[in-house]
C-alpha positions as CSV (number, residue, x, y, z in Angstrom):
1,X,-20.8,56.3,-20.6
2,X,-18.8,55.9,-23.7
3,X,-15.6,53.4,-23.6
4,X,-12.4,55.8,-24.2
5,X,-9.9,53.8,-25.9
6,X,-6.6,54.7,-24.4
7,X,-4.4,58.1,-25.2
8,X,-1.5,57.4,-27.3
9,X,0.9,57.7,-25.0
10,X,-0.7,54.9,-22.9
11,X,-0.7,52.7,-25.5
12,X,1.6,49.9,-25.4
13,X,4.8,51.3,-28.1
14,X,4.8,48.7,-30.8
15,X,8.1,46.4,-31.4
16,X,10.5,47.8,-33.9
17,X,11.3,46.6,-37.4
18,X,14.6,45.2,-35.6
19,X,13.0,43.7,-32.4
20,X,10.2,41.7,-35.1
21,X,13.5,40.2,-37.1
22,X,15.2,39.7,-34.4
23,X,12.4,37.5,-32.4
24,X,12.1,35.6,-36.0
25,X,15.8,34.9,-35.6
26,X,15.4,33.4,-32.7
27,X,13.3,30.8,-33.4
28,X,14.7,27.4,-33.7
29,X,13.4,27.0,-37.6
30,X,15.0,30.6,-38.4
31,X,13.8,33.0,-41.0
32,X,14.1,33.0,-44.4
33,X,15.0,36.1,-46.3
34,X,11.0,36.4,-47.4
35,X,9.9,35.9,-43.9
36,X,12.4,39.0,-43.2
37,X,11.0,41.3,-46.0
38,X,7.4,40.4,-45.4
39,X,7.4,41.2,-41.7
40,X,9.1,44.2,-42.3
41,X,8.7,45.7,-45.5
42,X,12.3,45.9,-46.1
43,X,13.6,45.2,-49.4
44,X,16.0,42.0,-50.4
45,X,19.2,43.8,-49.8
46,X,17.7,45.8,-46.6
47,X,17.5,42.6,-45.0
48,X,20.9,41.5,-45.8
49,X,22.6,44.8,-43.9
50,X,20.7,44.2,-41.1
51,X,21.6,40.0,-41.3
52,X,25.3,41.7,-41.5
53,X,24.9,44.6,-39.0
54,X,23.8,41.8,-36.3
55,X,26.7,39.8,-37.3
56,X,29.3,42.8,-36.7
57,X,27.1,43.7,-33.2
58,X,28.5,40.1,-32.3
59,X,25.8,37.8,-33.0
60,X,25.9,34.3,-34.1
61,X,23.8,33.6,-37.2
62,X,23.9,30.0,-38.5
63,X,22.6,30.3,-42.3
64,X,21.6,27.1,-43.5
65,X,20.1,26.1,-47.5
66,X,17.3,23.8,-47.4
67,X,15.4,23.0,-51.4
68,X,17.5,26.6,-52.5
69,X,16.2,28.6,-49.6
70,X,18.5,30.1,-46.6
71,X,17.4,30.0,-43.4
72,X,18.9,32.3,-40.8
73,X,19.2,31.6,-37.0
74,X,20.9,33.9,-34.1
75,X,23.0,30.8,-31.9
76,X,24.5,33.2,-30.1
77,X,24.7,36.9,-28.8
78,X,27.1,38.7,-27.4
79,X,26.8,39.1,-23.8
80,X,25.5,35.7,-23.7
């Protein structure tokens, strides 16, 4: 009669680091670089790669600077 919680490889897998930044992309508003860090525990310039690996991968990012902070928004992916 005791509740089994579910074997590990039942679970549900957990997003990845990039799926998380990418969702916060996605977003109208965007993502500012400490909404990136703090979701994902990357550092500053960690971020930034990924901002520019995305951008290489074909994706769209619109940066915007609203009161001296840049938001980031995917407008378009490749494939899209």
């Amino acid at each position: 009669m005791s509740s089994k919680s579910p074997a590990p490889s039942e679970a549900a897998p957990l997003p990845s680091k990039a799926d998380v930044v990418c969702t916060l992309l996605r977003e109208p508003s965007g993502a500012t670089l400490e909404q990136i860090t703090s979701a994902t525990g990357w550092k500053p310039h960690s971020a930034r790669a990924f901002l520019s690996g995305l951008k290489k991968k074909g994706a769209s990012l619109d940066r915007t600077k609203l009161d001296g902070l840049s938001r980031y928004r995917i407008v378009a992916e490749s494939g899209e």
